[in-house]
C-alpha positions in Angstrom: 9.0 -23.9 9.2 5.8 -25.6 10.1 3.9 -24.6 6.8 0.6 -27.4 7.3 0.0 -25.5 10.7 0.5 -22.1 9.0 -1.8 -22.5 6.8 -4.0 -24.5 8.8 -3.8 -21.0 11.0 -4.5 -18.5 8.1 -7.2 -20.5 6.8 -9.1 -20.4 10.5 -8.5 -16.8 10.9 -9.7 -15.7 7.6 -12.0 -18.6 7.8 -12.1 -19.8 4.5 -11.6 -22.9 2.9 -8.6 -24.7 0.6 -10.5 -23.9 -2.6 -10.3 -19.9 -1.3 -7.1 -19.4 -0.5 -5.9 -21.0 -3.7 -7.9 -18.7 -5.3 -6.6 -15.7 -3.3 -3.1 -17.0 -3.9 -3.8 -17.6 -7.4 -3.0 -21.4 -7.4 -4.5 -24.9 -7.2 -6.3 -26.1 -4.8 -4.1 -29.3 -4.9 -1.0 -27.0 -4.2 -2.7 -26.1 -1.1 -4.4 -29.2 -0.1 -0.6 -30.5 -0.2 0.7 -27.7 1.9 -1.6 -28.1 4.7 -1.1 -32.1 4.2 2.8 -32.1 4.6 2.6 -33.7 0.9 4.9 -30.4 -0.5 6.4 -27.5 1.0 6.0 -24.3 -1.1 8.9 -23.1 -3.4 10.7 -20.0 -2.8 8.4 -18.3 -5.1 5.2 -19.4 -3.3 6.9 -19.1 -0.1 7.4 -14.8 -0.8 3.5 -15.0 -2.6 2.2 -16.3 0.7 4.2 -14.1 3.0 2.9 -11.1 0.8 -0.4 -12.0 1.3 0.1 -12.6 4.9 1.0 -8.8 5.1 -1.7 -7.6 3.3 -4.6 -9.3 5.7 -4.1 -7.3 9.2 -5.3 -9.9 10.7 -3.0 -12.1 9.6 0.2 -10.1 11.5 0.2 -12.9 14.5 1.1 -15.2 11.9 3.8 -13.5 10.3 5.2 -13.0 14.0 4.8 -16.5 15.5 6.5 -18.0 12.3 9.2 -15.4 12.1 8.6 -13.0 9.1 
């Protein structure tokens, strides 16, 4: 799984920034800033949190189907 590009994606199509989508996420900014720098991959946990929000955005369904959710 190529989580720096996914993020990377979601943040372009919602267009916000690292700061925002921790907040929607309800983590740090650091976790995400880590994410989308290959620094971390997100646990299990954060893994389910992010697909769940992916569902929730509409217009985030071409991301759930290019990465396979």
């Amino acid at each position: 799984m190529d989580y720096p590009q996914m993020i990377r994606e979601i943040r372009t199509i919602l267009n916000i920034s690292q700061e925002d989508l921790a907040r929607e996420l309800h983590i740090s900014f650091a976790t995400v800033n880590r994410w989308e720098n290959a620094k971390a991959t997100p646990s299990k946990m954060a893994q389910r949190t992010l697909i769940d929000f992916c569902k929730k955005n509409k217009s985030l369904q071409s991301v759930l189907d290019r990465y396979k959710f």
